[in-house]
Biopython code that builds the backbone (N, CA, C, O; Angstrom):
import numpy as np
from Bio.PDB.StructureBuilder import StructureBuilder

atoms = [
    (1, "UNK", "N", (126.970, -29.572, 73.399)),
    (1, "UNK", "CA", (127.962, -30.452, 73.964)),
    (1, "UNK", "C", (127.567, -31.881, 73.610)),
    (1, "UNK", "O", (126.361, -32.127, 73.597)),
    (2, "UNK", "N", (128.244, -32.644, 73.385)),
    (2, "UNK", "CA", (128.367, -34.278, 72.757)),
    (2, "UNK", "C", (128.127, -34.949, 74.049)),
    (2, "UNK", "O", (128.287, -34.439, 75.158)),
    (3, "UNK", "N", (127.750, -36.070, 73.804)),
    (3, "UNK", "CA", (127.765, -36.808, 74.840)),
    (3, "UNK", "C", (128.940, -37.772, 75.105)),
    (3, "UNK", "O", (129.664, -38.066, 74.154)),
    (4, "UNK", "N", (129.114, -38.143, 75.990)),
    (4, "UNK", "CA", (130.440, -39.567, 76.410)),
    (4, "UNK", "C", (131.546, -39.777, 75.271)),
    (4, "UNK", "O", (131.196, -40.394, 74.265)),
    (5, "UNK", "N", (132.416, -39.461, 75.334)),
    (5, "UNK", "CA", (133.425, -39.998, 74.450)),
    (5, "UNK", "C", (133.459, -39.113, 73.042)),
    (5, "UNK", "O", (134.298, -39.348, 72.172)),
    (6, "UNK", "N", (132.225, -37.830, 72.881)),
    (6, "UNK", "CA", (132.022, -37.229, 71.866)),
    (6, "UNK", "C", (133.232, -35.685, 71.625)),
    (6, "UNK", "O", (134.173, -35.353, 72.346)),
    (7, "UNK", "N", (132.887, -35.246, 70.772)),
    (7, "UNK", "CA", (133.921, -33.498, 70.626)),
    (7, "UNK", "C", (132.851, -32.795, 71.399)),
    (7, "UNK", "O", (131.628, -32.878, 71.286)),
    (8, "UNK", "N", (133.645, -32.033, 72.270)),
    (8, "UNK", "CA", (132.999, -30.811, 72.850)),
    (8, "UNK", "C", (133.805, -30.032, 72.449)),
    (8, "UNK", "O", (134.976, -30.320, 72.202)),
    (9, "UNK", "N", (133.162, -28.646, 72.293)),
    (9, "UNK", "CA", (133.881, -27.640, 72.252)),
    (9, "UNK", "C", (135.024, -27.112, 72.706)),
    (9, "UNK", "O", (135.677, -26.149, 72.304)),
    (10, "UNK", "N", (135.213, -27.977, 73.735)),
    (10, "UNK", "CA", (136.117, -27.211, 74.870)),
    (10, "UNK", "C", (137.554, -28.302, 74.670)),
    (10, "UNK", "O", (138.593, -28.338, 75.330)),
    (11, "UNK", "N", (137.124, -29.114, 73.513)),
    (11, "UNK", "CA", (138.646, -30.192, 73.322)),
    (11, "UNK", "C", (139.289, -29.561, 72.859)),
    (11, "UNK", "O", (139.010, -28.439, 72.439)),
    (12, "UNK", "N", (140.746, -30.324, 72.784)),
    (12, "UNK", "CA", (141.903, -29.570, 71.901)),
    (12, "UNK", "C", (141.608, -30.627, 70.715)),
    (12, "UNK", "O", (141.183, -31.778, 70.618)),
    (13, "UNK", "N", (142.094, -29.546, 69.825)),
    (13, "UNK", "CA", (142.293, -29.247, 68.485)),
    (13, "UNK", "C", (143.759, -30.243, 68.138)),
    (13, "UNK", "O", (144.838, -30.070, 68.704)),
    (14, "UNK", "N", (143.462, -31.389, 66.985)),
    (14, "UNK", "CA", (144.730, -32.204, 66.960)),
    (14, "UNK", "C", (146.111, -31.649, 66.649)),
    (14, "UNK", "O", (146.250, -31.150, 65.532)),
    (15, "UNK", "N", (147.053, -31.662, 67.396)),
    (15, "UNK", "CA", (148.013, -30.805, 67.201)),
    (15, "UNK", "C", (147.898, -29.604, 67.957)),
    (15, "UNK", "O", (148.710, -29.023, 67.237)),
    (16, "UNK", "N", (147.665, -28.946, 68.586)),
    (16, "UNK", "CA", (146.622, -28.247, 69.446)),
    (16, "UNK", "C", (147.526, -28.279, 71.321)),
    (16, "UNK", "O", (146.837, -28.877, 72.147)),
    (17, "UNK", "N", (148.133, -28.022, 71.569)),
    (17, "UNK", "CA", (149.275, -28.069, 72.807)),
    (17, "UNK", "C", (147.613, -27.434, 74.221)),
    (17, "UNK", "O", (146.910, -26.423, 74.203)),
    (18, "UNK", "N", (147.638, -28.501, 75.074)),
    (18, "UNK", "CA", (146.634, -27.666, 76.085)),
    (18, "UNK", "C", (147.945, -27.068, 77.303)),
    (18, "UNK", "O", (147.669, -27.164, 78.498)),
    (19, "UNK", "N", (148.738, -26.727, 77.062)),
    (19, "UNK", "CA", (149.551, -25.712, 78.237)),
    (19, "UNK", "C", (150.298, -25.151, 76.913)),
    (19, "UNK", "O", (151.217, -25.852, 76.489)),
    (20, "UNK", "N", (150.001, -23.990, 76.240)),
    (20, "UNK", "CA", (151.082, -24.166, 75.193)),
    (20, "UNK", "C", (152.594, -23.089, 75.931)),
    (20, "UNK", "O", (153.681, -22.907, 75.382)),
    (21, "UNK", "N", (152.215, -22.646, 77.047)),
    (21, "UNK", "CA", (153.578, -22.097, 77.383)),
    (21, "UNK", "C", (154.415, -23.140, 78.250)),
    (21, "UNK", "O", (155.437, -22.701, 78.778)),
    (22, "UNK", "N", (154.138, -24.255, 78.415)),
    (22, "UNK", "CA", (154.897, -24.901, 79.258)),
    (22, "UNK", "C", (155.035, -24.956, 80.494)),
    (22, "UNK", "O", (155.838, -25.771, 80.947)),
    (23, "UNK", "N", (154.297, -24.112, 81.367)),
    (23, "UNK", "CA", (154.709, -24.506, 82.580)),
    (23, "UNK", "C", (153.126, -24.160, 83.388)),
    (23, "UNK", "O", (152.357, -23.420, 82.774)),
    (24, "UNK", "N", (152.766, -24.615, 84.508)),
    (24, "UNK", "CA", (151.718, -24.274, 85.160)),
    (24, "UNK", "C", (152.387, -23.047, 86.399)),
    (24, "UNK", "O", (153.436, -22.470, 86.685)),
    (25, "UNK", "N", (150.730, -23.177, 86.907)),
    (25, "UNK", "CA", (151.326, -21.994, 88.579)),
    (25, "UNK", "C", (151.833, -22.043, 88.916)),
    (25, "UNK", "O", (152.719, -21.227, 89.170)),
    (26, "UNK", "N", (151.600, -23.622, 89.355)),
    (26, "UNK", "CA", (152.156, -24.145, 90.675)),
    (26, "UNK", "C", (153.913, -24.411, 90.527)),
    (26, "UNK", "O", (154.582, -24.693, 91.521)),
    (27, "UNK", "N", (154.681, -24.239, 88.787)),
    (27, "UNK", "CA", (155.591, -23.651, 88.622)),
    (27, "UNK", "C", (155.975, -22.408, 89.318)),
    (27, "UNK", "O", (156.955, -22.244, 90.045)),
    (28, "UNK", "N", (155.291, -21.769, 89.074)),
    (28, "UNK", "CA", (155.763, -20.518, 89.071)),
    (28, "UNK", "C", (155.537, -20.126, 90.586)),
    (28, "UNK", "O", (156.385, -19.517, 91.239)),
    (29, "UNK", "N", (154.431, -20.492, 91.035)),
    (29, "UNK", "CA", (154.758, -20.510, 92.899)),
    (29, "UNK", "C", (155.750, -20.615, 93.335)),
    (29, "UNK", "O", (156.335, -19.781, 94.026)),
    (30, "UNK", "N", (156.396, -22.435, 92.766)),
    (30, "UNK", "CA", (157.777, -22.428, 93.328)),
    (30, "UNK", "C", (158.497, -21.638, 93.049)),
    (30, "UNK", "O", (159.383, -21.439, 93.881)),
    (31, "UNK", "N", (158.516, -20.858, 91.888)),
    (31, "UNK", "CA", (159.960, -20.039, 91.556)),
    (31, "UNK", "C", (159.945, -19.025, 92.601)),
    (31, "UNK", "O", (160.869, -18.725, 93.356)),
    (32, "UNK", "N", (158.939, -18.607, 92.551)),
    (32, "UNK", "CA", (158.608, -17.206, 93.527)),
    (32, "UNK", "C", (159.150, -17.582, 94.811)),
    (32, "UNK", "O", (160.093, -16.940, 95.273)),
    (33, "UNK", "N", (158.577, -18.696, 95.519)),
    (33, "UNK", "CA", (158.970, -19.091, 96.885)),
    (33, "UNK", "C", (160.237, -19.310, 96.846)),
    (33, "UNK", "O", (160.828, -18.462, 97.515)),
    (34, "UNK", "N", (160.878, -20.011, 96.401)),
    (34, "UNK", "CA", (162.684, -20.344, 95.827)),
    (34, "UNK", "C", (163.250, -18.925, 95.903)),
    (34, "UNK", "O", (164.150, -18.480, 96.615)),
    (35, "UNK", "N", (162.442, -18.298, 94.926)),
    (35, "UNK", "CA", (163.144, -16.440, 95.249)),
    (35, "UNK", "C", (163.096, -15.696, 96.181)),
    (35, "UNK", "O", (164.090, -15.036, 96.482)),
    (36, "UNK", "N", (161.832, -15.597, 96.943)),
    (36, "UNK", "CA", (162.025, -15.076, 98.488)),
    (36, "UNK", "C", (162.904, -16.041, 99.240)),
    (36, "UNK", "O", (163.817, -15.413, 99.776)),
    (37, "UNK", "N", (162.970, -17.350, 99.483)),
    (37, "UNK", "CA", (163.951, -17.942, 100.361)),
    (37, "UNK", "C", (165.364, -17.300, 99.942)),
    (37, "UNK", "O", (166.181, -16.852, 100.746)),
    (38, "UNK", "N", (165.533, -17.336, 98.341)),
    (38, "UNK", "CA", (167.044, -17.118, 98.710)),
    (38, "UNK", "C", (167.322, -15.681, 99.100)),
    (38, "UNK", "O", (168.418, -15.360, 99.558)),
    (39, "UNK", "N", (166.089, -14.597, 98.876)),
    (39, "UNK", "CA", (166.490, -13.058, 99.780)),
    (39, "UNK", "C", (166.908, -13.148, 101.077)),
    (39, "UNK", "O", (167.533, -12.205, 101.562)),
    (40, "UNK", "N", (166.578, -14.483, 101.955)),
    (40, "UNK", "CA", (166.553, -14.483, 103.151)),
    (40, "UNK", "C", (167.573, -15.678, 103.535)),
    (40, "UNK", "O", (167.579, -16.438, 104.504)),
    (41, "UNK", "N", (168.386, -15.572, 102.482)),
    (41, "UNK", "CA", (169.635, -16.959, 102.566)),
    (41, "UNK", "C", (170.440, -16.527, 103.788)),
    (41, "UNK", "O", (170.439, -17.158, 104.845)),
    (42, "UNK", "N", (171.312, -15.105, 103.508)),
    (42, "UNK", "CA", (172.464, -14.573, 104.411)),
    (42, "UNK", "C", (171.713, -14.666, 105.771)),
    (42, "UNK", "O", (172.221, -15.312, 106.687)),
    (43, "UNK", "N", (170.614, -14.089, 105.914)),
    (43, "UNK", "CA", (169.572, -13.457, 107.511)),
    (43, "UNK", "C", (169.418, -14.876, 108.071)),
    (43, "UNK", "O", (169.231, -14.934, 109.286)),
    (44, "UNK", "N", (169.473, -16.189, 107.297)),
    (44, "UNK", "CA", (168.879, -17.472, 108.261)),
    (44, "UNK", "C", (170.402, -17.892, 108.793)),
    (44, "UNK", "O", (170.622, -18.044, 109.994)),
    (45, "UNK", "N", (171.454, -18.069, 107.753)),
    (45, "UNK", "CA", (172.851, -18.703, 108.235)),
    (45, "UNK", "C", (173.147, -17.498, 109.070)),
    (45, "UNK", "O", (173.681, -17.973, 110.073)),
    (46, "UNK", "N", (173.097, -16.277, 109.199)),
    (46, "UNK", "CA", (173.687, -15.579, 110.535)),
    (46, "UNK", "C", (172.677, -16.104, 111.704)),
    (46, "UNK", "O", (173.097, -16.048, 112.860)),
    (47, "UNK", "N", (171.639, -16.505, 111.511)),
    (47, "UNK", "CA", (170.422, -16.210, 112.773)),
    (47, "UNK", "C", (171.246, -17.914, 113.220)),
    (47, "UNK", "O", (171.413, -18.096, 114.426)),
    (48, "UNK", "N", (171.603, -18.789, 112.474)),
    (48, "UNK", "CA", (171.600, -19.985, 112.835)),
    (48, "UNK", "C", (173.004, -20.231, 113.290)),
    (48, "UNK", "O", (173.063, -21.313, 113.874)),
    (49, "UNK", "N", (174.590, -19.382, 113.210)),
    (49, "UNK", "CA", (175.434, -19.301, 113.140)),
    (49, "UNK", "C", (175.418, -18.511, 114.911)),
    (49, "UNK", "O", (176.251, -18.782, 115.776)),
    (50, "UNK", "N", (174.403, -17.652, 115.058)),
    (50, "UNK", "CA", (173.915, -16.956, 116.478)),
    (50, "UNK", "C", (174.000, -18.032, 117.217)),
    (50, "UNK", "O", (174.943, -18.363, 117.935)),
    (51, "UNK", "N", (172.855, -18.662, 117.011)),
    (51, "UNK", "CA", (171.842, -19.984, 117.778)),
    (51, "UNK", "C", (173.259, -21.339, 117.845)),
    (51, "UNK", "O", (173.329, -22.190, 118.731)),
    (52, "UNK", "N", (173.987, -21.237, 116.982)),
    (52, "UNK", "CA", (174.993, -21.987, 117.196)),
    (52, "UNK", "C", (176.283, -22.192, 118.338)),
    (52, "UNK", "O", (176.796, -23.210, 118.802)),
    (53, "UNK", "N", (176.609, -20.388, 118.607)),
    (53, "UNK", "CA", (177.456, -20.190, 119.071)),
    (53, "UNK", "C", (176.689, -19.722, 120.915)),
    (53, "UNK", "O", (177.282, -19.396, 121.942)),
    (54, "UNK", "N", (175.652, -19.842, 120.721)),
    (54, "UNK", "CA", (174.751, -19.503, 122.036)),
    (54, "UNK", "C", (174.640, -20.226, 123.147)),
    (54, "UNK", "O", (173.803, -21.127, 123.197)),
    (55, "UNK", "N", (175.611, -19.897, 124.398)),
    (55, "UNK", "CA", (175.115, -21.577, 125.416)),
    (55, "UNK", "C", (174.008, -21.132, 126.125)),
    (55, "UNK", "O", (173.650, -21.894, 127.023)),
    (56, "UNK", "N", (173.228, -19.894, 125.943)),
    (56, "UNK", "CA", (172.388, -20.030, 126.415)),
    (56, "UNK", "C", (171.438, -20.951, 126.908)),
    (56, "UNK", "O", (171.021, -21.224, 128.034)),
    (57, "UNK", "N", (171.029, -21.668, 124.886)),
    (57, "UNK", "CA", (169.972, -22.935, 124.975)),
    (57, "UNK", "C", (170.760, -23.557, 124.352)),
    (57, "UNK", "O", (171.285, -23.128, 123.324)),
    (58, "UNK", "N", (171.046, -24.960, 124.986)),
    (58, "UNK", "CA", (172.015, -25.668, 124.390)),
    (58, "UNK", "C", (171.141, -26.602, 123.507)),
    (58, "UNK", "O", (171.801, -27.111, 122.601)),
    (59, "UNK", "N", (169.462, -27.063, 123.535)),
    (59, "UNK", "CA", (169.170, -27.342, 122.641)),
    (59, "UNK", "C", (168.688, -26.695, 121.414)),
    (59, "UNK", "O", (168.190, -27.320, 120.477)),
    (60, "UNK", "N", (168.838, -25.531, 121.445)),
    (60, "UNK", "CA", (168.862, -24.468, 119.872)),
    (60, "UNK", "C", (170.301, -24.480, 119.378)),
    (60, "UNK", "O", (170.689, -24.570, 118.213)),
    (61, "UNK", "N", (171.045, -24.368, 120.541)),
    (61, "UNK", "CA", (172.941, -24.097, 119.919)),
    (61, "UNK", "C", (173.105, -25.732, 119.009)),
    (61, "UNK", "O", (173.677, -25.655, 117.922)),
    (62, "UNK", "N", (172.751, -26.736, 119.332)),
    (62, "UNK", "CA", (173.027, -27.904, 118.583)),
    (62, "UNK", "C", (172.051, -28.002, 117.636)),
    (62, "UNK", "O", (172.613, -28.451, 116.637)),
    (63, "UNK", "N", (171.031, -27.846, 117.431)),
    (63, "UNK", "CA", (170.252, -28.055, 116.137)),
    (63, "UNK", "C", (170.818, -27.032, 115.138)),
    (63, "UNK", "O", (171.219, -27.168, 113.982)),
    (64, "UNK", "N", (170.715, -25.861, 116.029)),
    (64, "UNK", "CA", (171.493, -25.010, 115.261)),
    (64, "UNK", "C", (172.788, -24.870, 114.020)),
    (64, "UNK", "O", (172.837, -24.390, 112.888)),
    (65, "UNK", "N", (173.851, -25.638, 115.017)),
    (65, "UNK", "CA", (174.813, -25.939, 114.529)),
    (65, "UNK", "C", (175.060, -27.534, 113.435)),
    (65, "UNK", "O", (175.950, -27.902, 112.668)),
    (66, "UNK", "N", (173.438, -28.256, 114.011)),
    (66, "UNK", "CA", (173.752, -29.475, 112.762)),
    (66, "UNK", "C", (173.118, -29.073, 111.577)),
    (66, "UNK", "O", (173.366, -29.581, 110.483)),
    (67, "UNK", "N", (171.955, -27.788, 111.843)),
    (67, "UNK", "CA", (171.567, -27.443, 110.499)),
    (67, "UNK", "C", (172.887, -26.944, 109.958)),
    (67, "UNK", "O", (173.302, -27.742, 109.117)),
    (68, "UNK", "N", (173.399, -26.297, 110.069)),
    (68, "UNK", "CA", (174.725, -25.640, 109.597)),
    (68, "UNK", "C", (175.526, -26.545, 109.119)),
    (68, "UNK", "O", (176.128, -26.306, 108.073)),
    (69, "UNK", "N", (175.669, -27.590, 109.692)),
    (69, "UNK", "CA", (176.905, -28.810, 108.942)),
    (69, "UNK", "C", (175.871, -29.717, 107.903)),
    (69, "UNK", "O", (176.233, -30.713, 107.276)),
    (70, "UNK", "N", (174.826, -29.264, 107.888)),
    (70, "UNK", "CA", (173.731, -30.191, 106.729)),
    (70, "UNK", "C", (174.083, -29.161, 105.495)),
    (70, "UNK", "O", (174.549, -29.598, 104.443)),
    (71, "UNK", "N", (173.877, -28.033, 105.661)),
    (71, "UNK", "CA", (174.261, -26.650, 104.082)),
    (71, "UNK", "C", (175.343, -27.334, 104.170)),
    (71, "UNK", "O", (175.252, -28.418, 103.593)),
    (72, "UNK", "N", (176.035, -27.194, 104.513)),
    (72, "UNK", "CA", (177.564, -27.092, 104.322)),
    (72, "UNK", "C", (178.242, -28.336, 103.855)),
    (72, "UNK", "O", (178.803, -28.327, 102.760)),
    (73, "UNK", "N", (178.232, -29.649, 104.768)),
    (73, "UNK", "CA", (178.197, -30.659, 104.383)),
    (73, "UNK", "C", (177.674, -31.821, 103.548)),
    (73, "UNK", "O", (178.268, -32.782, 103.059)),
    (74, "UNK", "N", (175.891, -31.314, 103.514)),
    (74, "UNK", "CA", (175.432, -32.400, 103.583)),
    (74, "UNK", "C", (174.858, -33.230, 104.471)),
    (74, "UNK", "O", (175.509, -33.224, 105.516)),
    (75, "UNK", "N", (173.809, -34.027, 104.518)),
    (75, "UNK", "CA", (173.315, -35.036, 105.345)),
    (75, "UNK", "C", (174.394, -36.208, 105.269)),
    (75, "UNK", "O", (175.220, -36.368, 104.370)),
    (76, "UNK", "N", (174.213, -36.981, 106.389)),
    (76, "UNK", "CA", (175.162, -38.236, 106.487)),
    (76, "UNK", "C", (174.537, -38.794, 105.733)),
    (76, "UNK", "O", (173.374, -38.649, 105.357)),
    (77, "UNK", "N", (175.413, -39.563, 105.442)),
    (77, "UNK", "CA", (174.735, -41.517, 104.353)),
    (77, "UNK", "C", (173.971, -41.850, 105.285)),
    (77, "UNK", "O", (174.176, -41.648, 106.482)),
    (78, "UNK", "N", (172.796, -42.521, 104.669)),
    (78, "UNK", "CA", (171.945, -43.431, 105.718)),
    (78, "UNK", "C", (172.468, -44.623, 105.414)),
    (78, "UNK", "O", (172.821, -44.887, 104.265)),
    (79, "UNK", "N", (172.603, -45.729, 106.725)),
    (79, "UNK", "CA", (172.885, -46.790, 107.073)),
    (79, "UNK", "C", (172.683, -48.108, 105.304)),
    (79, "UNK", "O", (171.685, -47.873, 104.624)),
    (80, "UNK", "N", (173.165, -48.709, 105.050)),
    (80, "UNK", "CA", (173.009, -49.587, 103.849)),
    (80, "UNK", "C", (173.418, -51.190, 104.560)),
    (80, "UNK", "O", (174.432, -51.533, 105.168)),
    (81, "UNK", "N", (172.313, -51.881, 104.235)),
    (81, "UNK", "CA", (172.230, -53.214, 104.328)),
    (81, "UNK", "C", (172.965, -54.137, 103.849)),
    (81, "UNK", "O", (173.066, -53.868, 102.652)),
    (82, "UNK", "N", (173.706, -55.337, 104.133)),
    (82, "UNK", "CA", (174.390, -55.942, 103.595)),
    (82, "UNK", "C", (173.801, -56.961, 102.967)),
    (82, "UNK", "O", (172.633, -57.154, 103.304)),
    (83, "UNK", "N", (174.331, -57.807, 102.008)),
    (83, "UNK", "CA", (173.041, -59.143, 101.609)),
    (83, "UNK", "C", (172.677, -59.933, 102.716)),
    (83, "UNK", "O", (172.115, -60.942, 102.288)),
    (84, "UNK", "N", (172.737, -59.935, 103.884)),
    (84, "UNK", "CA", (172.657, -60.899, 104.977)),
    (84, "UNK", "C", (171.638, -59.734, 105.766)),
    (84, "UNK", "O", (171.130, -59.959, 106.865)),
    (85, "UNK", "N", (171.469, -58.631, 105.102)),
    (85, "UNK", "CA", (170.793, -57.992, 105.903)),
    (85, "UNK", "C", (171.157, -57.255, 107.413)),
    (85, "UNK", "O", (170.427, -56.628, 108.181)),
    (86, "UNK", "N", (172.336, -57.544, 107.478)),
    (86, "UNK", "CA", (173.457, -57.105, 108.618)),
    (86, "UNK", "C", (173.733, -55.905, 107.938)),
    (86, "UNK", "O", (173.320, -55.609, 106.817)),
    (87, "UNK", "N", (174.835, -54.871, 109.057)),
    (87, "UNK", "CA", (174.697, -53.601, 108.701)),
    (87, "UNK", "C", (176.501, -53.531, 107.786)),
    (87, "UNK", "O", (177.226, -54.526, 107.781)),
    (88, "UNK", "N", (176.772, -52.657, 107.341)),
    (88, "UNK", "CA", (177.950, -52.511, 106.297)),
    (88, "UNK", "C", (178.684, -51.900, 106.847)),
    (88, "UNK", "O", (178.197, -50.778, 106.979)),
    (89, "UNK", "N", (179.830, -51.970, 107.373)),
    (89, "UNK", "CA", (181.202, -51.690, 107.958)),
    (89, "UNK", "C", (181.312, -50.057, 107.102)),
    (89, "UNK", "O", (181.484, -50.029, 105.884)),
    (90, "UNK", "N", (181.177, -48.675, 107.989)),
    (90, "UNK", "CA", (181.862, -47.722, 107.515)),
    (90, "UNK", "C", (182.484, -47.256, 108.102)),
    (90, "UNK", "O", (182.400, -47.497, 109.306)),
    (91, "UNK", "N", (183.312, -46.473, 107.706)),
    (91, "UNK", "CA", (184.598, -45.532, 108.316)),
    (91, "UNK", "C", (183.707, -44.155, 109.054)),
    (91, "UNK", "O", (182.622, -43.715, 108.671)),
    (92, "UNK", "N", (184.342, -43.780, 109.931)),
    (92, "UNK", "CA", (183.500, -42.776, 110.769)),
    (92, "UNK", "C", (184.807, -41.479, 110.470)),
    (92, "UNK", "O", (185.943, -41.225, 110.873)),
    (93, "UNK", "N", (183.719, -40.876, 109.440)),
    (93, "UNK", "CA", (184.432, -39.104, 109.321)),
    (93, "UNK", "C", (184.276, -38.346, 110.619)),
    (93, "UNK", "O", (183.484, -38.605, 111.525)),
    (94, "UNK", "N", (185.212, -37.309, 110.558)),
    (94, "UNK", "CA", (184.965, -36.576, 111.638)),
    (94, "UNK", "C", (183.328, -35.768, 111.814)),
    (94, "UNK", "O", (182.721, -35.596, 112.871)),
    (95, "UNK", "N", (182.986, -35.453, 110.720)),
    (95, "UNK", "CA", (181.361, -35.172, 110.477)),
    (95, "UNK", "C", (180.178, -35.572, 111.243)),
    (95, "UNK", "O", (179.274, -34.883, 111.716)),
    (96, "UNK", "N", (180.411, -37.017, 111.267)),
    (96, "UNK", "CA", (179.568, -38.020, 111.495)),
    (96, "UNK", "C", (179.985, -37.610, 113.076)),
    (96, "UNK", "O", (179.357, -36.859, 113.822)),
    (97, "UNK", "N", (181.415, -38.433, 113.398)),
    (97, "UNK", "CA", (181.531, -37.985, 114.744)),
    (97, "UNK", "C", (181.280, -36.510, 115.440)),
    (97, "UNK", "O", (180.567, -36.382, 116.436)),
    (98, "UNK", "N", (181.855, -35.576, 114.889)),
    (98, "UNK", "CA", (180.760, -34.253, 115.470)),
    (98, "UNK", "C", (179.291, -34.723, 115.712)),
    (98, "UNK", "O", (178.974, -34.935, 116.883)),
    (99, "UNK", "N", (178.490, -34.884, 114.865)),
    (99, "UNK", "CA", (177.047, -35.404, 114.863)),
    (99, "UNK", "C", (177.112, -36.091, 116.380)),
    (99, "UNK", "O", (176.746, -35.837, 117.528)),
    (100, "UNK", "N", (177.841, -37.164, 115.609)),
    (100, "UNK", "CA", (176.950, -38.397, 117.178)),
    (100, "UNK", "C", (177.743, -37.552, 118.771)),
    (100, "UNK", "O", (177.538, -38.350, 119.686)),
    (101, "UNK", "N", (178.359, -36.551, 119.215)),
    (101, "UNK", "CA", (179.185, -35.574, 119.922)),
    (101, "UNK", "C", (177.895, -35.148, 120.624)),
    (101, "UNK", "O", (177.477, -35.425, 121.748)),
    (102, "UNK", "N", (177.188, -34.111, 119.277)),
    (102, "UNK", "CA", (176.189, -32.975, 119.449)),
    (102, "UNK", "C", (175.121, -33.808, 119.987)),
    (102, "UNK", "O", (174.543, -33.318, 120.957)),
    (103, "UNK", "N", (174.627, -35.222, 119.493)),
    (103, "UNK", "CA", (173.596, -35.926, 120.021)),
    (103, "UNK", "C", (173.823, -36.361, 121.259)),
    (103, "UNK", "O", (172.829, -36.436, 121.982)),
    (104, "UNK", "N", (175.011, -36.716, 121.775)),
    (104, "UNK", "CA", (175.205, -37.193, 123.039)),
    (104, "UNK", "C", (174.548, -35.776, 124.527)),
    (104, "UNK", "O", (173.869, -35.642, 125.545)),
    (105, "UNK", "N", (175.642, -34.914, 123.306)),
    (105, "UNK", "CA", (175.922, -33.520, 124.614)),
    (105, "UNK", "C", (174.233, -33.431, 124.669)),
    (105, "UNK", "O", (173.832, -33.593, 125.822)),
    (106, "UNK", "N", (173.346, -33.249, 123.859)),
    (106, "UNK", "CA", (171.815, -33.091, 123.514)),
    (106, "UNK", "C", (171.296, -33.897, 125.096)),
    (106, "UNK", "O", (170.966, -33.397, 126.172)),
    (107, "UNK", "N", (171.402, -35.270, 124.664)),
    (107, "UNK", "CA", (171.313, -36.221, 125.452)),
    (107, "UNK", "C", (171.439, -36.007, 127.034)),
    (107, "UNK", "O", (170.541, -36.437, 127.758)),
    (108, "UNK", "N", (172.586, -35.323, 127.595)),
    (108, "UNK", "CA", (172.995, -34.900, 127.998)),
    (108, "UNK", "C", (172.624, -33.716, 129.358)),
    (108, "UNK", "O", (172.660, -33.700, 130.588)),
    (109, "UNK", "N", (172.228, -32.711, 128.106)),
    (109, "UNK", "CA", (171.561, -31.332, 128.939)),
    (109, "UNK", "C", (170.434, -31.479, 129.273)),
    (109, "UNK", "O", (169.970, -31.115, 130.354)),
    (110, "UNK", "N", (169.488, -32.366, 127.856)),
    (110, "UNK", "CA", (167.959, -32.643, 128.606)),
    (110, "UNK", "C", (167.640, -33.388, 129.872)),
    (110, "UNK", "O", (166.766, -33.016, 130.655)),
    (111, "UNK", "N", (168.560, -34.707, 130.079)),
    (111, "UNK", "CA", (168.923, -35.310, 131.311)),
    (111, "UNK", "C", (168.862, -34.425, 132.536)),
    (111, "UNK", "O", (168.031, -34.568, 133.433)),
    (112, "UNK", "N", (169.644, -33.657, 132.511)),
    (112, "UNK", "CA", (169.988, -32.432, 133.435)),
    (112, "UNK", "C", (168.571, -31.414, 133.572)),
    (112, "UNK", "O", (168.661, -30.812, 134.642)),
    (113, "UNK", "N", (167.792, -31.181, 133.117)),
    (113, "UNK", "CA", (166.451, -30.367, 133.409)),
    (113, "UNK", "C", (165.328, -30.719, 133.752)),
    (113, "UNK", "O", (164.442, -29.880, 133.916)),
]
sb = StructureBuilder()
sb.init_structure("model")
sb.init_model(0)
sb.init_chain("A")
sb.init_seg("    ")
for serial, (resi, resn, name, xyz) in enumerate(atoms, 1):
    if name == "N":
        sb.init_residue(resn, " ", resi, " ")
    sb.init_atom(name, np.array(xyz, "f"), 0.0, 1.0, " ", f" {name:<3s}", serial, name[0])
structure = sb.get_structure()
C-alpha cells in the first residue's frame, strides 16, 4: 500500500465506475419499504376511514379524517409573506375551512375532559 496521496490497490482504475450498477442499498431498502407500504395501502385508508367515521374518540375520528383529506387533497398552502412581511390575503376553500372546523371541534372535546 502507497502512502498519502499514492495508488493503492484498492483505487479505481481510470475510467473504472466505483458503483458500476448504479444504485446503492440504501436504494433498494427504499424500494422494498415503498413496496410493503403500498401492500398495506387499501388496510390503512379503511382502518383510517373507520377511525374517521368513529365518535367514539373524537380525537382519533379527526386526525383520522384530516389524514384522509391530506391523500386525497393534499396539505394546505403554508401561509406566504408579503414584501412588508405582513401576511397575503387568501381565499378560504372549503378544505381549509373543514380543517380549521375539525381543529376547533378538537379544541373543543379536549376542553370537555
Amino acid at each position: 500500500m502507497a502512502g498519502k496521496g499514492g495508488v493503492r490497490s484498492t483505487s479505481w482504475k481510470p475510467g473504472q465506475s466505483g458503483n458500476p450498477n448504479g444504485s446503492s442499498g440504501a436504494d433498494r431498502a427504499r424500494a422494498d419499504v415503498k413496496s410493503l407500504a403500498d401492500e398495506h395501502t387499501e388496510m390503512a385508508i379503511t382502518r383510517l376511514a373507520h377511525w374517521a367515521r368513529s365518535n367514539k374518540f373524537p380525537n382519533a375520528s379527526i386526525a383520522a379524517a384530516d389524514k384522509l383529506l391530506d391523500r386525497a387533497h393534499g396539505k394546505p398552502a403554508q401561509a406566504v409573506t408579503g414584501p412588508d412581511n405582513g401576511p397575503i390575503k387568501v381565499e378560504t376553500d372549503e378544505l381549509t375551512l373543514a380543517r380549521t372546523i375539525a381543529f376547533l371541534l378538537s379544541k373543543a372535546a379536549n376542553s370537555q375532559t
